[in-house]
VEXLOTOR-247719 format. One record per atom (N, C-alpha, C): residue in one letter; y, z negated, x; atom name. Coordinates in steps of 0.02 Angstrom, whole numbers, plus 50000, padded with zeros to 5 digits. Each point is the difference from the previous one (the first is absolute). Layout:
<kolros>
KOLRO resn    c2    c3    c1 name
KOLRO    A     Y     Z     X   CA
...
</kolros>
This chain:
<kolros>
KOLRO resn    c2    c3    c1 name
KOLRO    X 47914 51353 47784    N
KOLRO    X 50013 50068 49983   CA
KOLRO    X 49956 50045 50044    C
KOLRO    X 49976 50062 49957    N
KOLRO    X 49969 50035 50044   CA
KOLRO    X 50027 50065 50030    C
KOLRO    X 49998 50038 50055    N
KOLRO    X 50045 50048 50025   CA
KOLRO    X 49963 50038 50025    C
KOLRO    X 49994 50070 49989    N
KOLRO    X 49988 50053 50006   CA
KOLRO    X 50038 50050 50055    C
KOLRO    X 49994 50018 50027    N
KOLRO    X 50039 50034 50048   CA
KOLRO    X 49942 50072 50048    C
KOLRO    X 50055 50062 50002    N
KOLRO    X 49954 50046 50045   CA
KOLRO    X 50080 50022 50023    C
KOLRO    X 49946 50019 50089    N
KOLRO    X 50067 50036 50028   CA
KOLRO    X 49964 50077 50030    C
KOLRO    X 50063 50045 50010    N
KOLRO    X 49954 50044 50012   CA
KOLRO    X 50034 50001 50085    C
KOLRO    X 49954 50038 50026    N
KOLRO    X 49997 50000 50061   CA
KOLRO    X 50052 50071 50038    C
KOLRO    X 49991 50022 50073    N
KOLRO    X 50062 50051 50018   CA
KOLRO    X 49975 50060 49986    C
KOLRO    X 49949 50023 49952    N
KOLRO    X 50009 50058 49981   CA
KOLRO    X 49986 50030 49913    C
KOLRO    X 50050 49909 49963    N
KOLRO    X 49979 50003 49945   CA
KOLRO    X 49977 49998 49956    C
KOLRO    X 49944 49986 50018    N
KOLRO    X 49904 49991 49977   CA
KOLRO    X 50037 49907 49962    C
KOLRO    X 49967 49992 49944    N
KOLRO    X 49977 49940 49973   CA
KOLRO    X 49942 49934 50028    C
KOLRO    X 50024 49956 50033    N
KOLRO    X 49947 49951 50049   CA
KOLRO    X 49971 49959 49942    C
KOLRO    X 49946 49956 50009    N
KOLRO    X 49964 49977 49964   CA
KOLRO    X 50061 49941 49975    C
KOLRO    X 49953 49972 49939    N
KOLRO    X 50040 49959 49949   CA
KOLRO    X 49995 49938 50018    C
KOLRO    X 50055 49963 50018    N
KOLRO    X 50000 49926 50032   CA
KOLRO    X 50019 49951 49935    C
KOLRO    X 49945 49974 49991    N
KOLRO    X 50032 49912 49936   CA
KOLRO    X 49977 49954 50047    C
KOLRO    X 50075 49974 49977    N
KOLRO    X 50010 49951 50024   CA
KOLRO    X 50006 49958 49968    C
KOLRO    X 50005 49896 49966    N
KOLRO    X 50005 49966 49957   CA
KOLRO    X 50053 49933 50034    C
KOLRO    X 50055 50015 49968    N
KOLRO    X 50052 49940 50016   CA
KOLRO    X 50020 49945 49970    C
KOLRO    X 50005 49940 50023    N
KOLRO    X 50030 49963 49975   CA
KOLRO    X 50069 49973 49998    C
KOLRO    X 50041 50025 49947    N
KOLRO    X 50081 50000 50019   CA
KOLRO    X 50005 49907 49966    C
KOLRO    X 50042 49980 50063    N
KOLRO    X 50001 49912 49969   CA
KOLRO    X 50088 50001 50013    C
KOLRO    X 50019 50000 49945    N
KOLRO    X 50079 50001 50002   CA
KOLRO    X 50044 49920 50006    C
KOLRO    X 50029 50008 50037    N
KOLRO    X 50032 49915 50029   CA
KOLRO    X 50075 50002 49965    C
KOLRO    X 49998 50001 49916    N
KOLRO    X 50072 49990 49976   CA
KOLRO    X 50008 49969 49965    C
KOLRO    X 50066 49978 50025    N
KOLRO    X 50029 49923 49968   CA
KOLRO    X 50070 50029 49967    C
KOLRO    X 50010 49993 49927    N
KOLRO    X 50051 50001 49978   CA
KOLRO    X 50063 49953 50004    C
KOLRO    X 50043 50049 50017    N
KOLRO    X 50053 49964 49999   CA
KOLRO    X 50010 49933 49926    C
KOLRO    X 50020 49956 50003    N
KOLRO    X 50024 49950 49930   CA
KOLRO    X 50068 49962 50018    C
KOLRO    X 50057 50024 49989    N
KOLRO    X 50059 49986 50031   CA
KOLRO    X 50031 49925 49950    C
KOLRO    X 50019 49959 49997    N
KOLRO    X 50021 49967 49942   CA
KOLRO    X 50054 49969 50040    C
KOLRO    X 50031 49965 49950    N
KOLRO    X 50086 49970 50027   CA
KOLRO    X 49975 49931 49973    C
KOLRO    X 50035 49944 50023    N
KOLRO    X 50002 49946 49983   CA
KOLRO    X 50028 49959 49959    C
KOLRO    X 50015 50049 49954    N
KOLRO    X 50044 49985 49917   CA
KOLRO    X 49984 50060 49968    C
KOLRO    X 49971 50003 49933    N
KOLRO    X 49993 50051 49950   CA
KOLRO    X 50074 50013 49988    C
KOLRO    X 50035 49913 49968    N
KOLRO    X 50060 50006 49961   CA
KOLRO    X 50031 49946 50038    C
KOLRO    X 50062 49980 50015    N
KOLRO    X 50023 49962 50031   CA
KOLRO    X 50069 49988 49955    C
KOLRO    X 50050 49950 50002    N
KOLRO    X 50068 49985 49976   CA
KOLRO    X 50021 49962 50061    C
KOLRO    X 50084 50039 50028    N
KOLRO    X 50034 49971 50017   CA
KOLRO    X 50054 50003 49961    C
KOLRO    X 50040 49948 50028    N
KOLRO    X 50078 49975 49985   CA
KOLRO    X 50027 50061 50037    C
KOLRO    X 50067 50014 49958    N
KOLRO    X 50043 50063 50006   CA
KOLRO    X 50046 49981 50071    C
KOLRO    X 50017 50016 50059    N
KOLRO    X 50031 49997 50077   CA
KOLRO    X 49928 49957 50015    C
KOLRO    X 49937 49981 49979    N
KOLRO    X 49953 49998 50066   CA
KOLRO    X 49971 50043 50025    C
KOLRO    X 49932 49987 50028    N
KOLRO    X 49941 50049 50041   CA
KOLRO    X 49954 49984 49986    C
KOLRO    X 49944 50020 50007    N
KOLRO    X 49937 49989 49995   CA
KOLRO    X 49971 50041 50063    C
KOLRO    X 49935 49942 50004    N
KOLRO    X 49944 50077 50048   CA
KOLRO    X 49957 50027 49978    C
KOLRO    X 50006 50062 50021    N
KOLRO    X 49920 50028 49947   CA
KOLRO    X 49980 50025 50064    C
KOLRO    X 49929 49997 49995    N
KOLRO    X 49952 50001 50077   CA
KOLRO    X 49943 50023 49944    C
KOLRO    X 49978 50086 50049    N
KOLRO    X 49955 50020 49992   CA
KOLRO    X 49928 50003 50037    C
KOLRO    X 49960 50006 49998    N
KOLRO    X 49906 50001 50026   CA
KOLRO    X 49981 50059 50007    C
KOLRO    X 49939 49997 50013    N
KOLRO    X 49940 50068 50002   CA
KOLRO    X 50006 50058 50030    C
KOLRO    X 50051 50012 50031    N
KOLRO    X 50030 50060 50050   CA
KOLRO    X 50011 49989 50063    C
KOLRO    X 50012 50034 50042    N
KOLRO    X 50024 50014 50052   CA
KOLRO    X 50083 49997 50015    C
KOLRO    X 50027 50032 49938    N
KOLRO    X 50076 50019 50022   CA
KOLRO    X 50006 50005 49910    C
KOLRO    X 50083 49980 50015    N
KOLRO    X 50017 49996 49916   CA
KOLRO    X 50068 50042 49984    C
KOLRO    X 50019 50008 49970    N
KOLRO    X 50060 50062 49957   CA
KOLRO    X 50008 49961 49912    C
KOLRO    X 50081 49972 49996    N
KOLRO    X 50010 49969 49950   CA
KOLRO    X 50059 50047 49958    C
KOLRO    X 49992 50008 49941    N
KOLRO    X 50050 50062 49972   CA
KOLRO    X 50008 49942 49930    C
KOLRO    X 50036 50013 49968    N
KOLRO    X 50091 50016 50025   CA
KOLRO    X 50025 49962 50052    C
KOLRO    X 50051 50025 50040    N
KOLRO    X 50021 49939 50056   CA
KOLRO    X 50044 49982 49979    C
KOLRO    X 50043 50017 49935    N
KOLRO    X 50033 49952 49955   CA
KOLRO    X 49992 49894 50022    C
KOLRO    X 50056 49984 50021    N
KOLRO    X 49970 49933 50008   CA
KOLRO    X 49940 49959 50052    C
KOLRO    X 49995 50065 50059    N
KOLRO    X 49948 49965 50028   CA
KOLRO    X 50033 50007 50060    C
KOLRO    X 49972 49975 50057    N
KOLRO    X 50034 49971 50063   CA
KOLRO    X 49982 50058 50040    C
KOLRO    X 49949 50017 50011    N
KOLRO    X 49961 50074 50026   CA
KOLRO    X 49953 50029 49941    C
KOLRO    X 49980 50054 50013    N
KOLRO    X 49940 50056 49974   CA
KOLRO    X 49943 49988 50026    C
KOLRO    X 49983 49977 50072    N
KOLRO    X 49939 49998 50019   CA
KOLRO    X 49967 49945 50025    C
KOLRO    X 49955 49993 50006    N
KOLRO    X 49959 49937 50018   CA
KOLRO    X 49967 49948 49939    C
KOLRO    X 49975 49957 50049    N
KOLRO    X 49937 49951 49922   CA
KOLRO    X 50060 49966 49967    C
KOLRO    X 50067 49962 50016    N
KOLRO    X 49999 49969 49978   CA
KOLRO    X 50088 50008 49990    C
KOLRO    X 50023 50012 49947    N
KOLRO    X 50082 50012 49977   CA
KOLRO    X 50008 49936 49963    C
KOLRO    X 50073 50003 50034    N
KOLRO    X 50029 49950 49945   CA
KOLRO    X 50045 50050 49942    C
KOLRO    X 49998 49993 49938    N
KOLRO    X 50020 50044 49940   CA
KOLRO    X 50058 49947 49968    C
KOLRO    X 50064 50028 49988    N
KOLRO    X 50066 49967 49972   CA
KOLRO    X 50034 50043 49963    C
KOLRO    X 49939 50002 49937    N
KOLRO    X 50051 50054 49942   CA
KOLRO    X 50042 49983 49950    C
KOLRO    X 50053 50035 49993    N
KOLRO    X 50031 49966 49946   CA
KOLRO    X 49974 50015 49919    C
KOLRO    X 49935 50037 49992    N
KOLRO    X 50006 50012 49947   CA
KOLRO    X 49915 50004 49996    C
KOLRO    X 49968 49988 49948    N
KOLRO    X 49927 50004 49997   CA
KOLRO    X 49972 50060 50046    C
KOLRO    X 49949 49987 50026    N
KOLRO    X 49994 50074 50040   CA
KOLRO    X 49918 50006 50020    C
KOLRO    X 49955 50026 49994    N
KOLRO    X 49923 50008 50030   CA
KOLRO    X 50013 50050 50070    C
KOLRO    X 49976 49961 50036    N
KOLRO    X 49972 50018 50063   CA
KOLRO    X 49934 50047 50022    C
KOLRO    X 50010 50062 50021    N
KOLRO    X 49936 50026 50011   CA
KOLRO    X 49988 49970 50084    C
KOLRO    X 49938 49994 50027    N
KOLRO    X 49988 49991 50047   CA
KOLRO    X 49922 50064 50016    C
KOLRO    X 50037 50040 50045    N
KOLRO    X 49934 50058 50043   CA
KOLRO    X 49970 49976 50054    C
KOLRO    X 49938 49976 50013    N
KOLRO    X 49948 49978 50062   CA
KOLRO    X 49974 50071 50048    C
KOLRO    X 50011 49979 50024    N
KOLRO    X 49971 50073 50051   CA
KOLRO    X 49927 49958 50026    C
KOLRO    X 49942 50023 50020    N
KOLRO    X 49957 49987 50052   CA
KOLRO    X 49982 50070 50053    C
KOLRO    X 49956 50026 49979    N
KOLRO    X 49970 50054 50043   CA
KOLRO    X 50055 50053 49970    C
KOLRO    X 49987 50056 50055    N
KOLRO    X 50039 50048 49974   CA
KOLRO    X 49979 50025 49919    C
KOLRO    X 50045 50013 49947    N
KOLRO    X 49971 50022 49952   CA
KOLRO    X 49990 49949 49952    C
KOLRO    X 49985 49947 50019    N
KOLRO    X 49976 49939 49954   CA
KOLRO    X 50067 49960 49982    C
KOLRO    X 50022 49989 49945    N
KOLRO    X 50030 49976 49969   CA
KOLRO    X 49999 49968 49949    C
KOLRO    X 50036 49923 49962    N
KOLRO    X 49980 49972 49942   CA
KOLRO    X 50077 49971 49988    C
KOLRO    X 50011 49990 49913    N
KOLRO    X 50077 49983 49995   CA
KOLRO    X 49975 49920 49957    C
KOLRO    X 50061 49988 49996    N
KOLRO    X 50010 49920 49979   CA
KOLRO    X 50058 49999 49957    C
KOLRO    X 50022 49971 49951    N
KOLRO    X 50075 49979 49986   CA
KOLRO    X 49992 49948 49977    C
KOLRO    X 50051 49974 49999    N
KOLRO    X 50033 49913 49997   CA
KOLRO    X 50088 50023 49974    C
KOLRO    X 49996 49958 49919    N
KOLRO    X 50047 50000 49977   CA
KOLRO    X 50062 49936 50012    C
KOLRO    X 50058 50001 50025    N
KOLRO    X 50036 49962 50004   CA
KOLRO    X 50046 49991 49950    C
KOLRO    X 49998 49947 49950    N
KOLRO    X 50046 49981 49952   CA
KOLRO    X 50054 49957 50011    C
KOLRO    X 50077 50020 49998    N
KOLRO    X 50061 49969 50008   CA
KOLRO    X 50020 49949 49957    C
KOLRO    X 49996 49920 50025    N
KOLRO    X 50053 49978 49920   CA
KOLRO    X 50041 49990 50032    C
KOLRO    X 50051 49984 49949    N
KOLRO    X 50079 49957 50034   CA
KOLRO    X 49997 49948 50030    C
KOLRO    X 50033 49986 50038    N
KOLRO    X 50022 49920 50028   CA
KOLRO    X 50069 50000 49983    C
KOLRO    X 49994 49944 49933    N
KOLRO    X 50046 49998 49977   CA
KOLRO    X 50033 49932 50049    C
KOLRO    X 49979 49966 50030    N
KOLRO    X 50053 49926 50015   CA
KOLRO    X 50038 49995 50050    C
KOLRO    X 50041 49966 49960    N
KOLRO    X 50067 50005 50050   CA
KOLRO    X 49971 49905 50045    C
KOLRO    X 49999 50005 50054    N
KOLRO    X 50014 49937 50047   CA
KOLRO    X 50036 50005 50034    C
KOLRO    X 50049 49933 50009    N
KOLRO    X 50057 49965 50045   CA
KOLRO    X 49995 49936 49983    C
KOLRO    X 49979 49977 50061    N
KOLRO    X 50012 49919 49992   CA
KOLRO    X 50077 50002 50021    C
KOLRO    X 50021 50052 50034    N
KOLRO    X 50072 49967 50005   CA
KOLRO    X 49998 49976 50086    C
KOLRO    X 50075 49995 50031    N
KOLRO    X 50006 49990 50068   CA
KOLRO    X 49980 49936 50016    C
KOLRO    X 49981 49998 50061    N
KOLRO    X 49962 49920 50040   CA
KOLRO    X 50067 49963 49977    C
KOLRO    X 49968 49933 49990    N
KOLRO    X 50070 49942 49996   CA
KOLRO    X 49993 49953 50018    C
KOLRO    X 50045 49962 50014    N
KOLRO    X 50012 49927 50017   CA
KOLRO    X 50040 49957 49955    C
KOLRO    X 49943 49915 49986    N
KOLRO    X 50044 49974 49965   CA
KOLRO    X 49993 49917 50059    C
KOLRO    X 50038 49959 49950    N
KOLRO    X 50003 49944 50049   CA
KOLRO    X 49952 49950 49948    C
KOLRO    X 49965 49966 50044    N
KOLRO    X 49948 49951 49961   CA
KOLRO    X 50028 49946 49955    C
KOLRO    X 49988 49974 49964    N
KOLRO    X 49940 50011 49982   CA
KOLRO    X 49984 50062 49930    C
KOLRO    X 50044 50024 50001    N
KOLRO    X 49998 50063 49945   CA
KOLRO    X 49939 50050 50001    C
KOLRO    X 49978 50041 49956    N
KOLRO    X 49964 50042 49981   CA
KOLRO    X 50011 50062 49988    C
KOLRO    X 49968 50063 50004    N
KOLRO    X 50011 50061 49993   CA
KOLRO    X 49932 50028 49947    C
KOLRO    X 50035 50032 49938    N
KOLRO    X 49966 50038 49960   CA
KOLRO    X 49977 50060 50022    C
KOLRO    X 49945 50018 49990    N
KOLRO    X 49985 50076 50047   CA
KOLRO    X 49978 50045 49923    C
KOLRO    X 50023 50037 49993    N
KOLRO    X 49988 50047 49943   CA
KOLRO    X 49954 50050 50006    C
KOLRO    X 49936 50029 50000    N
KOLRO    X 49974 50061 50002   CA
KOLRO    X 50033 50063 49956    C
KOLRO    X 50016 49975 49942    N
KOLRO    X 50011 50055 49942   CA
KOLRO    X 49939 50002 49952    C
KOLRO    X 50008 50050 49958    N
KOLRO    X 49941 50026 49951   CA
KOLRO    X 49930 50037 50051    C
KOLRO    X 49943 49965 49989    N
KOLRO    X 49950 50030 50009   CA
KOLRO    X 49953 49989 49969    C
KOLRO    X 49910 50026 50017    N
KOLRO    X 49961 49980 49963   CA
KOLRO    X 49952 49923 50034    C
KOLRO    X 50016 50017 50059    N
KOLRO    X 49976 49939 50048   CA
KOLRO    X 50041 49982 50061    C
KOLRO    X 49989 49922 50017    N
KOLRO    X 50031 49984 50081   CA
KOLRO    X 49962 49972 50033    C
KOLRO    X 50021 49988 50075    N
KOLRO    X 49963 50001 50048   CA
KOLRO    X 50040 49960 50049    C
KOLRO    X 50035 49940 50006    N
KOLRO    X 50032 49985 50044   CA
KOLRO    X 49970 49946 50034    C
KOLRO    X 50020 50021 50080    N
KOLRO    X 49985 49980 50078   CA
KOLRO    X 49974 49905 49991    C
KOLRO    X 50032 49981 49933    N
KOLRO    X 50013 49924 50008   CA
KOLRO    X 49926 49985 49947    C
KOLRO    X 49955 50081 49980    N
KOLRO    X 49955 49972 49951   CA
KOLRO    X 50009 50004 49914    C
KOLRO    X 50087 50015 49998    N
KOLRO    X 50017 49977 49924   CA
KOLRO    X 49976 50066 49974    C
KOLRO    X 49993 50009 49929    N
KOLRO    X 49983 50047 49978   CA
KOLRO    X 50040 50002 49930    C
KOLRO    X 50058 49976 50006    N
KOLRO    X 50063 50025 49968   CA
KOLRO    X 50053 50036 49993    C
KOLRO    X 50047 50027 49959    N
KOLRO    X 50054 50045 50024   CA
KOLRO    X 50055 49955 50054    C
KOLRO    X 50000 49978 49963    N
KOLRO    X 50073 49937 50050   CA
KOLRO    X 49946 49933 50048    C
KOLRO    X 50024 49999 50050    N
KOLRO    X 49988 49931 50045   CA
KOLRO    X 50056 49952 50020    C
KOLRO    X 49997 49969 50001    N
KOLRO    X 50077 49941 50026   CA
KOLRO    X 49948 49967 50065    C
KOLRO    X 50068 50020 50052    N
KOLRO    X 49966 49971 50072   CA
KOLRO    X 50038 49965 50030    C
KOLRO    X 50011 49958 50043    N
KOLRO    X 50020 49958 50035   CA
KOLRO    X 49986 49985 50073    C
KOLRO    X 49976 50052 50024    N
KOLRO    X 49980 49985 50080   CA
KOLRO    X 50017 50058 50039    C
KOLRO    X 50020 49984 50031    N
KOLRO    X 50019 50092 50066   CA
KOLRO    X 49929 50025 49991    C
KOLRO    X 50003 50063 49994    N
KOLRO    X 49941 50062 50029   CA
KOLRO    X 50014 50063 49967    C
KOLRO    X 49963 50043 50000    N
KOLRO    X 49994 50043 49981   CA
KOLRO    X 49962 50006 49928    C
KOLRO    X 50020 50029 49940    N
KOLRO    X 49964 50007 49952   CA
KOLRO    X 49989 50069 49965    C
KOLRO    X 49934 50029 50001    N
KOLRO    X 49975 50069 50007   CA
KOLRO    X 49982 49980 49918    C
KOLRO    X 50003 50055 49958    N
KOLRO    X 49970 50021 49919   CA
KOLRO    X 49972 50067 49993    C
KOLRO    X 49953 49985 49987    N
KOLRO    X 49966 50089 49987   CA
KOLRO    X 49992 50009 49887    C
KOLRO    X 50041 50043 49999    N
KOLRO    X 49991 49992 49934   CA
KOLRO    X 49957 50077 49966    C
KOLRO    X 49964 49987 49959    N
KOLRO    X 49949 50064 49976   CA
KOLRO    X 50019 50007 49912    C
KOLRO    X 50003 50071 49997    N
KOLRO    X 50011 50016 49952   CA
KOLRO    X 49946 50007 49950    C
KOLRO    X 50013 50016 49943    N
KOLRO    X 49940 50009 49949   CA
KOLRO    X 49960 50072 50011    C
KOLRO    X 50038 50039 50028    N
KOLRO    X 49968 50039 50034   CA
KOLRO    X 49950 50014 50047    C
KOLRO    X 50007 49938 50048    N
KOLRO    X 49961 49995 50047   CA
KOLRO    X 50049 49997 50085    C
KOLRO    X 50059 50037 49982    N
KOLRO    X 50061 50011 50050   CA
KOLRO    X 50015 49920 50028    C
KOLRO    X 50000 50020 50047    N
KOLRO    X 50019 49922 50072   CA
KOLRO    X 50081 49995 50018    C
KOLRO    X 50034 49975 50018    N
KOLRO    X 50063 50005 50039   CA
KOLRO    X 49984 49917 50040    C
KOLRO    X 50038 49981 50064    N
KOLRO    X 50017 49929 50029   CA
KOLRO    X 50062 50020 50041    C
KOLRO    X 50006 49934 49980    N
KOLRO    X 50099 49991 50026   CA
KOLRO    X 50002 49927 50046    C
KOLRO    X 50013 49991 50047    N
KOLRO    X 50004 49927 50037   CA
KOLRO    X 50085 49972 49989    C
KOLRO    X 49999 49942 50022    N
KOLRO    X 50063 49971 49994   CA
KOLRO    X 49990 49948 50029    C
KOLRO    X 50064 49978 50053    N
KOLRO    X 49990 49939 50056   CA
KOLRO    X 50053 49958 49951    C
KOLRO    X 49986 49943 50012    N
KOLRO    X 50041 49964 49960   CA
KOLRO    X 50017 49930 50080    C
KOLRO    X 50049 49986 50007    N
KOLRO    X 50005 49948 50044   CA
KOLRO    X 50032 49932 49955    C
KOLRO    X 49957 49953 50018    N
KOLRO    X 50034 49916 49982   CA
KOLRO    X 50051 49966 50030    C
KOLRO    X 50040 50003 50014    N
KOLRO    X 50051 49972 50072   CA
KOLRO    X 49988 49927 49959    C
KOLRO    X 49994 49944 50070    N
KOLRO    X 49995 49931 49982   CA
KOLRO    X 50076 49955 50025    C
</kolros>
């Protein structure tokens, strides 16, 4: 750019005409704030984390469901579908937003294996999960029911068609 400039001197008078030729080299970096889920689904009584980038300092609205308002990284527990705005601060003035929608389903399943028990050997114990869409039990099986026969502990994680998790343990003792 070129610059032109006159000053006048202490009694008024107009001083000669100064150009001058600059080179303005501007050092800016836009803010680009993003969250680490566009769209996310949790199960209805969990959490999730949503962790934001590209800022300095963060501001999460609605606080509907969230653990705090500020910082990169909230955990969000809504009961009901909900989008998240997230505000990045960097330099003074500089700002960029983000949202991340959180979608609620049900967790519909009910688990109880039922109280720890004891039987006397050489007998067996039926372990029931209930209705789900998948299992997951400690012993490997990947059935609703297991029949066991040895003292320990037996853990089931069962998943819904939804995608929803629950696990229930149960000690079972053998007396010999």
């Amino acid at each position: 750019h070129l610059f032109n400039t006159r000053f006048k001197d202490e009694k008024g008078r107009w001083g000669p005409l100064f150009k001058k030729a600059v080179m303005i080299i501007a050092d800016f970096t836009a803010l680009n704030v993003t969250v680490n889920h566009d769209t996310t689904v949790v199960c209805s009584g969990d959490s999730v984390f949503l962790q934001a980038y590209g800022a300095g300092s963060f501001t999460w609205s609605p606080a509907t469901g969230l653990n705090r308002t500020t910082g990169a990284g909230v955990f969000a527990k809504p009961t009901v579908n909900t989008t998240y705005m997230v505000i990045g601060q960097g330099e003074p003035g500089e700002y960029d937003t983000a949202y991340v929608t959180v979608n609620v389903v049900p967790n519909n399943i009910v688990l109880n294996l039922g109280n720890d028990t004891s039987v006397c050997y050489p007998a067996t114990v039926t372990l029931n999960a209930g209705a789900a869409a998948t299992y997951s039990w400690s012993t490997g099986a990947t059935t609703q029911t297991i029949s066991v026969n040895a003292s320990g502990n037996y853990i089931v994680t069962v998943t819904s068609a939804s995608g929803c998790s629950r696990r229930d343990t149960l000690r079972v003792t053998v007396d010999t």
